[in-house]
N, CA and C atoms as a LAMMPS dump frame, in Angstrom:
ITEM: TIMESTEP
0
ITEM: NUMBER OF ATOMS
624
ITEM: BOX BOUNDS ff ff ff
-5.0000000000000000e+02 5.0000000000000000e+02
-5.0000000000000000e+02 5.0000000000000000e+02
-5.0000000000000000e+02 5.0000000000000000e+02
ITEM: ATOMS id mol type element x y z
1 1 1 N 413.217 64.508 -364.725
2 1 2 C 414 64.693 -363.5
3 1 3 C 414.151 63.353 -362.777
4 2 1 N 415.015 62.832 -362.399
5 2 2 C 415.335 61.797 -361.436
6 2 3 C 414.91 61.803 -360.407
7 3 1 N 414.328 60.525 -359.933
8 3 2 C 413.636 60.131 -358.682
9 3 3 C 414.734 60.371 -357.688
10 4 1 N 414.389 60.944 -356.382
11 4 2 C 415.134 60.694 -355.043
12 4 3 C 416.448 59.239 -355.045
13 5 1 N 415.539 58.215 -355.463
14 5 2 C 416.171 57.035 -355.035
15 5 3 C 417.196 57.106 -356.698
16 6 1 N 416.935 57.524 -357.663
17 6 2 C 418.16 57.742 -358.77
18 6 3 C 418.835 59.368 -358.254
19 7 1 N 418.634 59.959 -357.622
20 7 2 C 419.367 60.743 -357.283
21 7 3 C 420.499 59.945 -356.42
22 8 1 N 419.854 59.01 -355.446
23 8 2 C 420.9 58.437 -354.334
24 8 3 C 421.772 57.547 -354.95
25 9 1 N 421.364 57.148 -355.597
26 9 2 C 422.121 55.967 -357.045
27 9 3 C 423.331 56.746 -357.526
28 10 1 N 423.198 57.609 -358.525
29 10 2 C 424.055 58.672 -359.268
30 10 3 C 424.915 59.315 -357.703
31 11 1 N 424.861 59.193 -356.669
32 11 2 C 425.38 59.931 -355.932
33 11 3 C 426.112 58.663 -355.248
34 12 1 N 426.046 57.462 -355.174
35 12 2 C 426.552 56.639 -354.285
36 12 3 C 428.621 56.68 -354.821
37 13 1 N 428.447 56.806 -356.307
38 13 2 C 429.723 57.052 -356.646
39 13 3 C 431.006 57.356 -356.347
40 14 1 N 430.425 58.859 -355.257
41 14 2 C 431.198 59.822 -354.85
42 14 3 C 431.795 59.448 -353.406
43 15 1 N 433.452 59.823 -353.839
44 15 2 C 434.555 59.098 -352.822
45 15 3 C 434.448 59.857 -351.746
46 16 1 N 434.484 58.993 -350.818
47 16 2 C 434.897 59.96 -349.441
48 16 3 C 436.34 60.904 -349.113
49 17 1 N 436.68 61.05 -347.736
50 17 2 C 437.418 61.43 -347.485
51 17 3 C 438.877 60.211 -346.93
52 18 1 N 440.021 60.868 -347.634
53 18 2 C 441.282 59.889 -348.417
54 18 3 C 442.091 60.054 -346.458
55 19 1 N 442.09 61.003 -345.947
56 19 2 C 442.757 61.619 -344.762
57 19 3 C 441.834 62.747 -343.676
58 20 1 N 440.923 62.163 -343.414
59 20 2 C 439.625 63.155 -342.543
60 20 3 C 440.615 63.217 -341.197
61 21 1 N 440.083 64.607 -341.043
62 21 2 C 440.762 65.234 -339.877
63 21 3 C 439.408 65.329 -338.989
64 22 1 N 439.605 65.259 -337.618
65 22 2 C 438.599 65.058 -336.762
66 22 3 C 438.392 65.974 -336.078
67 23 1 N 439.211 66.895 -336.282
68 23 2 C 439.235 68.366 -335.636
69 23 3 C 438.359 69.119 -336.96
70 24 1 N 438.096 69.108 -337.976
71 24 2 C 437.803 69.483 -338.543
72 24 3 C 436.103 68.657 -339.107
73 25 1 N 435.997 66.932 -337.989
74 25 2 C 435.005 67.058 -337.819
75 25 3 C 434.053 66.291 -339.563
76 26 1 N 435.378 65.962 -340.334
77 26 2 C 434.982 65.259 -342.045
78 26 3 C 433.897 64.159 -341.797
79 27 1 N 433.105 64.281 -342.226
80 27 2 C 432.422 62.828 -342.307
81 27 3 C 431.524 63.375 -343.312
82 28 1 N 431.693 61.915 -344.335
83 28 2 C 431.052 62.351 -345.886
84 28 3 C 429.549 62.435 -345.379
85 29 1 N 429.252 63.454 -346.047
86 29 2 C 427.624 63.119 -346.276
87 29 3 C 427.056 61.346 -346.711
88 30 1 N 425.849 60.866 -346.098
89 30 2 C 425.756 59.575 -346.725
90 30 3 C 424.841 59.758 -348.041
91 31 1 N 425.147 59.2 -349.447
92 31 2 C 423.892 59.555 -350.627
93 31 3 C 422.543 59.67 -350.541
94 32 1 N 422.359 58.67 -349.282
95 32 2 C 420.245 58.883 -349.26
96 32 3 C 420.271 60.259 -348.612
97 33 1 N 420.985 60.961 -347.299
98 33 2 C 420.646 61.742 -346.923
99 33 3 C 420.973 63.086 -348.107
100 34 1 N 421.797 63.07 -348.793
101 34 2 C 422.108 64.154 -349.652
102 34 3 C 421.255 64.147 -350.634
103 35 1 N 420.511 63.023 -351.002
104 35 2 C 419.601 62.602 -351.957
105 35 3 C 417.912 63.422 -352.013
106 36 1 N 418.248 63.265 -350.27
107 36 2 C 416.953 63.533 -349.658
108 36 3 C 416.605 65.101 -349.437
109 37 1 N 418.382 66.008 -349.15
110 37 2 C 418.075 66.853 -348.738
111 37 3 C 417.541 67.918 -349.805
112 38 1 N 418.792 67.458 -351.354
113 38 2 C 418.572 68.168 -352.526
114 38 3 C 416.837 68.103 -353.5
115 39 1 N 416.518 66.78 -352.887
116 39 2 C 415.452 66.261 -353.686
117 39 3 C 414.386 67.217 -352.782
118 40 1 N 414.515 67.438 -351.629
119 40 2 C 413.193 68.347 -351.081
120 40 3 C 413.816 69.795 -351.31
121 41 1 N 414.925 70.407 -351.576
122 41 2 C 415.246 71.987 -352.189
123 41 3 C 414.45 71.662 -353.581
124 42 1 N 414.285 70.739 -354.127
125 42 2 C 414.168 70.681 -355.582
126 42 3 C 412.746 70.859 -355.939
127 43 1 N 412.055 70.403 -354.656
128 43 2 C 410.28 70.401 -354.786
129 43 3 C 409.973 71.578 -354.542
130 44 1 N 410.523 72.439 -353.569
131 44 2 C 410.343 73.97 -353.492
132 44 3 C 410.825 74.458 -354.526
133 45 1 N 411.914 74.245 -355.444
134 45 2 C 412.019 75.406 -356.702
135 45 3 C 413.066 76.445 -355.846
136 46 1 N 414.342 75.512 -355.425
137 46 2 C 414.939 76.651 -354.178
138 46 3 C 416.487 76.027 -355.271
139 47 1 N 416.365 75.549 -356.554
140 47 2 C 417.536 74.887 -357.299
141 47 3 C 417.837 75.022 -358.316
142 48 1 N 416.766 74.752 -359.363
143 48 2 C 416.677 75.102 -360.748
144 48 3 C 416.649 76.412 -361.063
145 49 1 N 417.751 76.503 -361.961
146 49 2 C 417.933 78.119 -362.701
147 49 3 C 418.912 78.873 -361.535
148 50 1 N 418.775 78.211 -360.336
149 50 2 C 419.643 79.303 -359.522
150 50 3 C 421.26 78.958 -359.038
151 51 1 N 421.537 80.126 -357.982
152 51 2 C 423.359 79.754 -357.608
153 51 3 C 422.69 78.962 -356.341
154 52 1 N 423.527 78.137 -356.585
155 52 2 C 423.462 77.323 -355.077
156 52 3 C 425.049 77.226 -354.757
157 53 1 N 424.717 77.137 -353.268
158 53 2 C 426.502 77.897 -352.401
159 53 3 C 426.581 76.961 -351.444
160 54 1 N 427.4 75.791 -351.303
161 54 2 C 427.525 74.309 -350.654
162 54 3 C 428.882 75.362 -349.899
163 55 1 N 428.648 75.183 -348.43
164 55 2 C 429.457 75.639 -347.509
165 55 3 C 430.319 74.899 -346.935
166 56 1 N 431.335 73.966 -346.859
167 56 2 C 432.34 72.883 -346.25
168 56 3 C 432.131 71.681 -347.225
169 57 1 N 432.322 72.131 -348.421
170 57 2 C 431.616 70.88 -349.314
171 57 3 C 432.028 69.591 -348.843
172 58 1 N 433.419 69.456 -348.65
173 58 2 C 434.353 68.245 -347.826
174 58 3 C 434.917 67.258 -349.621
175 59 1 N 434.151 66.546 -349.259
176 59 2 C 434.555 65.767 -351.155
177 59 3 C 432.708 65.768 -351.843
178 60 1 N 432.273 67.107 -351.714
179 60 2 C 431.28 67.315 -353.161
180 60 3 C 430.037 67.121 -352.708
181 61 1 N 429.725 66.028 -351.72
182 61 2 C 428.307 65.519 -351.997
183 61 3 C 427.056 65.834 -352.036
184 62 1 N 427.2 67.145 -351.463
185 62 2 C 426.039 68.447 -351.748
186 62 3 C 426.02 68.484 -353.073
187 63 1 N 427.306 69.626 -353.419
188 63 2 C 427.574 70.112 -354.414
189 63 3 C 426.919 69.468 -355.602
190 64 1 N 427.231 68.015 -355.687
191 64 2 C 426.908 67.51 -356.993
192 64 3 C 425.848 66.983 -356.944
193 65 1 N 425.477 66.632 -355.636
194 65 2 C 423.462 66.791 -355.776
195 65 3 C 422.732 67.587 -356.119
196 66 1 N 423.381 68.894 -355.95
197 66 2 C 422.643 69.903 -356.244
198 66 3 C 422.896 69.998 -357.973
199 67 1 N 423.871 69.955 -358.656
200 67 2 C 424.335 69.955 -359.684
201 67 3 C 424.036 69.381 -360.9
202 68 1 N 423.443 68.115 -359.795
203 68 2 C 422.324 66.829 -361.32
204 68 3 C 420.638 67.713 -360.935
205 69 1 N 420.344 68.785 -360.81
206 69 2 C 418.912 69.151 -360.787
207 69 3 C 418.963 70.426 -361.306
208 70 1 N 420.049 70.944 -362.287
209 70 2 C 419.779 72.156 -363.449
210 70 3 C 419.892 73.325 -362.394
211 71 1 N 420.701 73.719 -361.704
212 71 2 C 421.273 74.781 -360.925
213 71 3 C 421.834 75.943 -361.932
214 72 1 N 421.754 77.047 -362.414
215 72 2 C 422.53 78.202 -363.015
216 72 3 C 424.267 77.646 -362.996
217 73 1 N 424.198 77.804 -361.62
218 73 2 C 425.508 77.315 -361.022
219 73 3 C 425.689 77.111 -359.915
220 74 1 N 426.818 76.199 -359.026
221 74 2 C 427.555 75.754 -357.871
222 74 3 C 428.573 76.6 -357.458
223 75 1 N 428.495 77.535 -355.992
224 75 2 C 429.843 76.854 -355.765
225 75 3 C 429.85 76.634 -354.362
226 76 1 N 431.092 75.696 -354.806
227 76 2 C 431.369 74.513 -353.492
228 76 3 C 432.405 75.646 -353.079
229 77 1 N 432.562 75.65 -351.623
230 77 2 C 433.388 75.986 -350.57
231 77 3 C 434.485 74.857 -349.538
232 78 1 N 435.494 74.753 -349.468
233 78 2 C 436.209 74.246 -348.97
234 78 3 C 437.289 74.679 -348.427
235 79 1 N 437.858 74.553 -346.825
236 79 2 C 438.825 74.801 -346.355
237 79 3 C 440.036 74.177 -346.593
238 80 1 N 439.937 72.797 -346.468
239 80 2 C 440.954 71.595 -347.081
240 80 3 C 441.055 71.454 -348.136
241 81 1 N 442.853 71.605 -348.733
242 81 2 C 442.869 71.228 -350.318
243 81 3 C 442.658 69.995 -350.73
244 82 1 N 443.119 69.018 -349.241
245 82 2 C 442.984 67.439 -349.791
246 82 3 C 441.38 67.017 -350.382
247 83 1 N 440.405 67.126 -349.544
248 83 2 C 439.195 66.944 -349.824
249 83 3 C 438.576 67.76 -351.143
250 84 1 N 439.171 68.765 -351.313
251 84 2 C 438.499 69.763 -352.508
252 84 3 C 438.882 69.219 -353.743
253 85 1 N 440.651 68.305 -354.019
254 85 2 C 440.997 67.765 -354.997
255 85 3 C 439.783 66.978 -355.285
256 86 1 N 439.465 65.905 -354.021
257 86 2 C 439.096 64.747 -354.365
258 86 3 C 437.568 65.04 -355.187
259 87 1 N 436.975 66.141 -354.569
260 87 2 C 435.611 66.771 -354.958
261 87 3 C 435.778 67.238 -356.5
262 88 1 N 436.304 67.719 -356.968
263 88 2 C 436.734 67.851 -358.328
264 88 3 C 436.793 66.287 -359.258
265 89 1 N 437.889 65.581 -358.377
266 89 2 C 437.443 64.075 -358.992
267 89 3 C 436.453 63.359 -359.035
268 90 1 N 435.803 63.806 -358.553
269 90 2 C 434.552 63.212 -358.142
270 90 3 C 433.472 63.768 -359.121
271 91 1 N 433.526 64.828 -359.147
272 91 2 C 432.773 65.688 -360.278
273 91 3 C 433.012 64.535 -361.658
274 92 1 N 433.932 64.214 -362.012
275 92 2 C 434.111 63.474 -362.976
276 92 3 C 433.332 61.869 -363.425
277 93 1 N 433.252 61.558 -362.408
278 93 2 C 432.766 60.017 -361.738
279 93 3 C 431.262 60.618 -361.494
280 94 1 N 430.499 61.512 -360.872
281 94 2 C 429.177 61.984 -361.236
282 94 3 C 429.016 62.002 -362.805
283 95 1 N 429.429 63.08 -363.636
284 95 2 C 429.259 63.366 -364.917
285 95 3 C 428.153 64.53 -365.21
286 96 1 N 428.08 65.552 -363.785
287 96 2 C 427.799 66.88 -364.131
288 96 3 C 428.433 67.779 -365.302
289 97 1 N 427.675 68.033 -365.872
290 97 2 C 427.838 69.646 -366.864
291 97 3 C 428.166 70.699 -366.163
292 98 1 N 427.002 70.656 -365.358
293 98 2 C 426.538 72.26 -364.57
294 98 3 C 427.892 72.881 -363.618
295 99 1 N 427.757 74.589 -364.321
296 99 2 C 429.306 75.086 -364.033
297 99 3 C 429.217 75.105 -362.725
298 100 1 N 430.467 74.354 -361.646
299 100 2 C 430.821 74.232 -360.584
300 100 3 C 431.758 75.254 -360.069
301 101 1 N 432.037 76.001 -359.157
302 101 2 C 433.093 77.239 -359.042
303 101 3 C 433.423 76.442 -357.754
304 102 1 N 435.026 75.923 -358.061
305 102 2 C 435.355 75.16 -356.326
306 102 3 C 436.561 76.538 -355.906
307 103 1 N 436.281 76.875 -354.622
308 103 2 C 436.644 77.975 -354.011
309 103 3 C 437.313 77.484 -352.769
310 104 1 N 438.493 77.52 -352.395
311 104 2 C 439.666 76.867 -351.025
312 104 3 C 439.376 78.308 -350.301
313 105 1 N 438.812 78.168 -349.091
314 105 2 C 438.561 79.32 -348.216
315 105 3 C 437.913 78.96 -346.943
316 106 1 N 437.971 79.709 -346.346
317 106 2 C 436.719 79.674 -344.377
318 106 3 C 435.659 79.429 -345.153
319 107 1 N 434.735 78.865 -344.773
320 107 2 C 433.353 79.106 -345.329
321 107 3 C 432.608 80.21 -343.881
322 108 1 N 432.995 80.389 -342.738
323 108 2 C 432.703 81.364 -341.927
324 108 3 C 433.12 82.556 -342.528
325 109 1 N 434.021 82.673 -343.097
326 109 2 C 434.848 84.192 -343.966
327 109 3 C 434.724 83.934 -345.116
328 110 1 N 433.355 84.031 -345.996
329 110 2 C 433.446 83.932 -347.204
330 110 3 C 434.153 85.386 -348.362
331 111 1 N 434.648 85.208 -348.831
332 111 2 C 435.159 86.239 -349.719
333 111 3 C 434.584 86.541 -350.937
334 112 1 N 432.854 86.376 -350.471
335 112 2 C 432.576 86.074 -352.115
336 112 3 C 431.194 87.462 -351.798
337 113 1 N 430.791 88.157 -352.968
338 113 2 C 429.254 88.976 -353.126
339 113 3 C 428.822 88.296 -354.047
340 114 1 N 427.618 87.895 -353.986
341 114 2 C 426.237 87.311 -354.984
342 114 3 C 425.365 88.239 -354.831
343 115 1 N 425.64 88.539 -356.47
344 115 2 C 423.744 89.647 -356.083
345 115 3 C 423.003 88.781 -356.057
346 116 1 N 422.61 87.847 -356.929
347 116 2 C 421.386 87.267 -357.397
348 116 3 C 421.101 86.267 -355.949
349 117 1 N 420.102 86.039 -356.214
350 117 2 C 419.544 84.7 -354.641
351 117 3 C 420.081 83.791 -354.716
352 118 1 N 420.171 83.483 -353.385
353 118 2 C 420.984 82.08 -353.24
354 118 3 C 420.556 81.349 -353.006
355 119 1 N 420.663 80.039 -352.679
356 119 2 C 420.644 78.482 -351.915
357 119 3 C 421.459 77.878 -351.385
358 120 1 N 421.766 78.134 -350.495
359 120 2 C 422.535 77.617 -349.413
360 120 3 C 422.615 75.9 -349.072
361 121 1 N 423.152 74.729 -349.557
362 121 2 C 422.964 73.87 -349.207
363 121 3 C 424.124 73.22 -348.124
364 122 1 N 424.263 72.648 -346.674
365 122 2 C 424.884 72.295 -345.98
366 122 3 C 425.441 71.459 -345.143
367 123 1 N 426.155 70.489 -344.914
368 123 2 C 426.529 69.908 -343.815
369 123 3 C 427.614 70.506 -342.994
370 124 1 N 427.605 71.358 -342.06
371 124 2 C 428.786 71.727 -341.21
372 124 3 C 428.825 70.895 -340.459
373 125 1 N 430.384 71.278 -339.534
374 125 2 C 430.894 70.656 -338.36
375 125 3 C 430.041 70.944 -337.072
376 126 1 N 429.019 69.73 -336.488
377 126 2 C 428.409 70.395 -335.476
378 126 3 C 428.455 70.651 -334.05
379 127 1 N 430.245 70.99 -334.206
380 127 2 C 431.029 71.371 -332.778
381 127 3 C 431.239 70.586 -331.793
382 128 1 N 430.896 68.941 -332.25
383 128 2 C 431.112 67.882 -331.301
384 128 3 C 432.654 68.013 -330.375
385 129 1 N 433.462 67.917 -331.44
386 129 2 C 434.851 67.779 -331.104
387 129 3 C 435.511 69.16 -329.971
388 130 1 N 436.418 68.521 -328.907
389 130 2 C 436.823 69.69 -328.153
390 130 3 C 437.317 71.009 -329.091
391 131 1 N 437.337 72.246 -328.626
392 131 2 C 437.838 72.95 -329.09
393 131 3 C 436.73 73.527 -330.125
394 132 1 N 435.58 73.032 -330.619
395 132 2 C 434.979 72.973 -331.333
396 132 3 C 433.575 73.819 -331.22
397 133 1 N 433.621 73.666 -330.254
398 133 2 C 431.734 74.308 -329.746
399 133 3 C 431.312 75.412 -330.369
400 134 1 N 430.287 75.277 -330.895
401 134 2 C 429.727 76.467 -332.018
402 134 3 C 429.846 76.592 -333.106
403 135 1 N 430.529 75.415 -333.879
404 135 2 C 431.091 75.8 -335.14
405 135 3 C 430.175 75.823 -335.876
406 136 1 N 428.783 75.348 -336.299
407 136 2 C 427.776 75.133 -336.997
408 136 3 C 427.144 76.88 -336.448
409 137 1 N 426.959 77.435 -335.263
410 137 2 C 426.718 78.445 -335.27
411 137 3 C 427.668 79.844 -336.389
412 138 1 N 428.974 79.17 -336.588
413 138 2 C 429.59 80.091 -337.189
414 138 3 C 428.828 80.195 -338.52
415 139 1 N 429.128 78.903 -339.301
416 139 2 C 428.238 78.229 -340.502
417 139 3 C 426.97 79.38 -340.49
418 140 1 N 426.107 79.08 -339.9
419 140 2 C 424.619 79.927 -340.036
420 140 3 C 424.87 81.085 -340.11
421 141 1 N 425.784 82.03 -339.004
422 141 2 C 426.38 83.328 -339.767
423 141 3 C 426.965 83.496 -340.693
424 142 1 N 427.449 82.908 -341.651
425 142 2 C 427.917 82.923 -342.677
426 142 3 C 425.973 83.366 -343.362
427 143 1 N 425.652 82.186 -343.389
428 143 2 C 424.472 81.344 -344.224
429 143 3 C 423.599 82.526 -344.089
430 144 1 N 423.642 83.603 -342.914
431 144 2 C 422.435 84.643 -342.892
432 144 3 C 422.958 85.648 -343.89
433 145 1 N 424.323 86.07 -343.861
434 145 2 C 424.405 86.835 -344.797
435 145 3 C 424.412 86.812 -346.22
436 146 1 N 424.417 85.535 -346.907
437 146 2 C 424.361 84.887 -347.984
438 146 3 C 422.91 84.249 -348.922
439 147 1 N 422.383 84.096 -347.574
440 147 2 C 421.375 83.232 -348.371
441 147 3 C 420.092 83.605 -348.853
442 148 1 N 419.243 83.284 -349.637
443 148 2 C 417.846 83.404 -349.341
444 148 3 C 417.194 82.298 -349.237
445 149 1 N 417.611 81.599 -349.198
446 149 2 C 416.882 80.076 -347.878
447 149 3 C 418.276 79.024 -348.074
448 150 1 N 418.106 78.673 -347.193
449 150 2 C 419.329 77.275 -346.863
450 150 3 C 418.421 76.048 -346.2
451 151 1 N 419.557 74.866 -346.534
452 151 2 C 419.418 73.272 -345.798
453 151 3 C 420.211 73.162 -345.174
454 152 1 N 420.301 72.778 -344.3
455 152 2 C 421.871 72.635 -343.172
456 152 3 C 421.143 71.253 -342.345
457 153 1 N 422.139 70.195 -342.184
458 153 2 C 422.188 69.162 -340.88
459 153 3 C 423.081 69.841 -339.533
460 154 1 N 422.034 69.15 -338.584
461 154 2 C 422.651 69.5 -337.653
462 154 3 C 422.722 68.048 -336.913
463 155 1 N 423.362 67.805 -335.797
464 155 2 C 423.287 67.069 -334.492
465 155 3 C 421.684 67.357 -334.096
466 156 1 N 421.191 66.292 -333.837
467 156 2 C 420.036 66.033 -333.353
468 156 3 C 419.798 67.059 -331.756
469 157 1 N 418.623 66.927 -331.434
470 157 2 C 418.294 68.503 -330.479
471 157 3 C 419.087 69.877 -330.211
472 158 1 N 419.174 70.358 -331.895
473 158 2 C 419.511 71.048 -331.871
474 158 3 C 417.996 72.387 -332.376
475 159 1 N 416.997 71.962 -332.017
476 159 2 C 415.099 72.262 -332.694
477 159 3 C 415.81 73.96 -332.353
478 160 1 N 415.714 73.913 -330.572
479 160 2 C 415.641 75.495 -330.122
480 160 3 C 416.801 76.459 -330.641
481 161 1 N 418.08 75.549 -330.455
482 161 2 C 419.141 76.911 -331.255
483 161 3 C 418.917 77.186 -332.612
484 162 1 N 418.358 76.221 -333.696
485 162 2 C 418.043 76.683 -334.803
486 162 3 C 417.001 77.83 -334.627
487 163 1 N 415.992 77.08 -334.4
488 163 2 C 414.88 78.639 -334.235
489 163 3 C 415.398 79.571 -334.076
490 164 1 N 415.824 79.66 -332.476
491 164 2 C 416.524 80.903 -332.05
492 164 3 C 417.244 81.551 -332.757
493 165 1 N 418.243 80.922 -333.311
494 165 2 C 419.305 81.699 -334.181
495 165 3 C 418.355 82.472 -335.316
496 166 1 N 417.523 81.997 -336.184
497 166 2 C 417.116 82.01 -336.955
498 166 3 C 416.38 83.569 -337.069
499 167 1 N 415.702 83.529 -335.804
500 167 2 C 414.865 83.978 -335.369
501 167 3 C 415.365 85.628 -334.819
502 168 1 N 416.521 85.375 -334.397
503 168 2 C 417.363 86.584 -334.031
504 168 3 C 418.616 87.133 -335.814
505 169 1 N 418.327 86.727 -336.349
506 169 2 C 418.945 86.875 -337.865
507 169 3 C 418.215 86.854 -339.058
508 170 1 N 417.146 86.818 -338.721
509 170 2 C 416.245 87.517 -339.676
510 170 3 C 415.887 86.196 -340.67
511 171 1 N 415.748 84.892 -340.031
512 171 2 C 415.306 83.952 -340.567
513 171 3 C 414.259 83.164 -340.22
514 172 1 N 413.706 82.026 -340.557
515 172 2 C 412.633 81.653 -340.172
516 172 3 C 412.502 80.161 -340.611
517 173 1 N 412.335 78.804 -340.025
518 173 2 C 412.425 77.881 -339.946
519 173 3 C 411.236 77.349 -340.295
520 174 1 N 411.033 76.636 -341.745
521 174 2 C 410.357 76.027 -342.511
522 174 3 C 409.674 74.871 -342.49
523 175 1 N 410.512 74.327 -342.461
524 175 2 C 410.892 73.036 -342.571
525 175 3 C 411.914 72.217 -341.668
526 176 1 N 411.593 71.266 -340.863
527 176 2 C 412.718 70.386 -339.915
528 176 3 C 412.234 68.804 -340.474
529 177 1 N 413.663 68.018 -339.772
530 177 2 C 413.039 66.828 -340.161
531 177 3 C 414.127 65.945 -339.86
532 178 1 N 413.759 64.736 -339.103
533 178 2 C 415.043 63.806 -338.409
534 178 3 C 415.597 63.184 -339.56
535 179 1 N 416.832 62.705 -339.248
536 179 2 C 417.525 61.724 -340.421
537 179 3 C 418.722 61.292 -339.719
538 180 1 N 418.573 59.871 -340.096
539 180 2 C 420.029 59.136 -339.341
540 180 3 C 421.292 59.328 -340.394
541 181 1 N 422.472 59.367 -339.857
542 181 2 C 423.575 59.821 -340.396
543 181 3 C 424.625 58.462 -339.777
544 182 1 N 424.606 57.686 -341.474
545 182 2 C 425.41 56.514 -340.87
546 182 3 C 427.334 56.941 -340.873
547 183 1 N 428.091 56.447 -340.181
548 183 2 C 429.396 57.091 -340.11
549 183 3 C 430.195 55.524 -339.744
550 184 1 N 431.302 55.579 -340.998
551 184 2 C 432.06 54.533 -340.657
552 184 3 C 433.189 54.856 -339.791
553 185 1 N 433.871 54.028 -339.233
554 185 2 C 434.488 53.887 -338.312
555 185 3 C 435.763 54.022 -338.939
556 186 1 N 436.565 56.09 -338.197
557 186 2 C 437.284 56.17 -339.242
558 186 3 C 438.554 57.692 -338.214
559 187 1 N 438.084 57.472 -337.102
560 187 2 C 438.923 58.048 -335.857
561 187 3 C 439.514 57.009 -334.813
562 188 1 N 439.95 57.253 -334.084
563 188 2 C 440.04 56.154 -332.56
564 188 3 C 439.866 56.57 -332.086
565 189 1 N 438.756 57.54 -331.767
566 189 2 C 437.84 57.294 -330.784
567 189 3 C 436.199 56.61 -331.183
568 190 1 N 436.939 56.094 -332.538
569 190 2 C 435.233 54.874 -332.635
570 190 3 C 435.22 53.888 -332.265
571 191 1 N 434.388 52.927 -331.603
572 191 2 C 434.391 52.288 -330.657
573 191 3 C 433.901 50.88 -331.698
574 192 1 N 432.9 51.696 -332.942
575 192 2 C 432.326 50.063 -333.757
576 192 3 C 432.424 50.496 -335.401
577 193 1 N 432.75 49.51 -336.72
578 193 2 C 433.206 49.688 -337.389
579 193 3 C 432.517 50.512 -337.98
580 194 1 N 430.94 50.069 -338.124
581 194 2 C 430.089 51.352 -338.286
582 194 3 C 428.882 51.82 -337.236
583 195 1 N 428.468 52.988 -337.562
584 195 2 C 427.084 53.268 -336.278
585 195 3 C 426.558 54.571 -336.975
586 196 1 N 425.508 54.786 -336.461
587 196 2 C 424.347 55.739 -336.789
588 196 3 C 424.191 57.112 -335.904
589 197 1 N 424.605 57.892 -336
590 197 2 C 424.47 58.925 -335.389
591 197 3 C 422.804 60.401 -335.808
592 198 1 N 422.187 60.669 -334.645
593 198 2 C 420.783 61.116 -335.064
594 198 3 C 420.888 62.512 -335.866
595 199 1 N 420.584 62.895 -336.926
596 199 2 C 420.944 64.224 -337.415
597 199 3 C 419.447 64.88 -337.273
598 200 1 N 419.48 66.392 -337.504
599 200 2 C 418.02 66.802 -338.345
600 200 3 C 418.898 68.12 -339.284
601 201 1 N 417.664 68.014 -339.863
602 201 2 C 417.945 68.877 -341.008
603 201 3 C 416.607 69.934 -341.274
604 202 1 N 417.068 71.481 -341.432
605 202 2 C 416.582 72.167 -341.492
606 202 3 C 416.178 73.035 -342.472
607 203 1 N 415.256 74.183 -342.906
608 203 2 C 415.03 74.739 -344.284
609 203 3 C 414.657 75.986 -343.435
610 204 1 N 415.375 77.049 -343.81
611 204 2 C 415.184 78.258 -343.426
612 204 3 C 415.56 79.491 -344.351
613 205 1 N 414.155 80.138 -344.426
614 205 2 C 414.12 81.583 -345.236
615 205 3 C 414.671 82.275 -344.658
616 206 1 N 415.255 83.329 -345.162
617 206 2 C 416.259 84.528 -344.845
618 206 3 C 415.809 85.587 -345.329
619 207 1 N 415.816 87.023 -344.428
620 207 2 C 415.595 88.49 -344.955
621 207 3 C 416.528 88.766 -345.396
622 208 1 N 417.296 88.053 -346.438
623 208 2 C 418.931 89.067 -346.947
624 208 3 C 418.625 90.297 -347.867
């Protein structure tokens, strides 16, 4: 199995976004953090042999983290066709096997039944943008009815609504853990070419 830091390697590959919409909040996952998040699903045994269900994949970078660690199968979720092409191309430039199912849909309105257990792996939109507020709450409703444990980033102090939510949906919070989320300068309203924004990231069991 590949080290964390050859996970982040094999993952640096993968293209961003060609036309990110800011209402929609795109910003690629960065490889150490996707590196980091798949590599600790992977020490729990929350990956191998199973479906794992990447919710806003954007262009892949869950997806195909999860994908180099012997998953049953993927599937990636995406609202945007532009980003979902590129995630497919990208699949190529990784050099995954493992069967990927890319699905154009809400990831709040999934259209999909899984009997078997899931893994939920995630970066949603975390409602920064006007118009926006709650959208990562939508995400987790999705994620309660789906999952039997998930990873999701959030915006930093977000400790109590995770619990809470969690906690009122029949889940239970595992695992937390800070991580900086570097973001290039790629709206106008960025002020510097690049900067660091504080994320955490969470691991939560589910009664599904």
């Amino acid at each position: 199995m590949a080290t964390k830091r050859e996970l982040e390697g094999q993952l640096a590959v993968v293209a961003g976004f060609e036309d990110p919409q800011a209402a929609l909040e795109q910003y690629p996952t960065p490889p150490a953090l996707a590196a980091h998040v798949i590599h600790l699903a992977d020490l729990h045994d929350d990956i191998e042999g199973r479906t794992v269900l990447d919710l806003g994949t954007g262009t892949g970078m869950l997806t195909l983290g999860a994908a180099l660690r012997g998953p049953a199968r993927v599937i990636a979720v995406e609202l945007d066709d532009g980003p979902l092409a590129t995630a497919v191309e990208n699949r190529r430039r990784v050099g995954t096997r493992t069967p990927i199912h890319w699905l154009q849909a809400d990831a709040t309105r999934l259209p999909l039944s899984i009997p078997e257990p899931v893994t939920v792996v995630m970066n949603p939109p975390f409602g920064a943008q006007d118009g926006q507020a709650g959208a990562d709450r939508d995400f987790l409703s999705a994620v309660g009815e789906m999952a039997s444990v998930s990873y999701s980033v959030h915006n930093a102090g977000s400790k109590g609504f995770i619990e809470a939510f969690a906690a009122d949906n029949g889940g239970e919070v595992t695992h937390a853990f800070s991580a900086a989320f570097a973001v290039d300068n790629q709206f106008e309203h960025h002020d510097e070419e690049r900067s660091e924004i504080d994320t955490e990231v969470y691991r939560i069991e589910w009664n599904t």
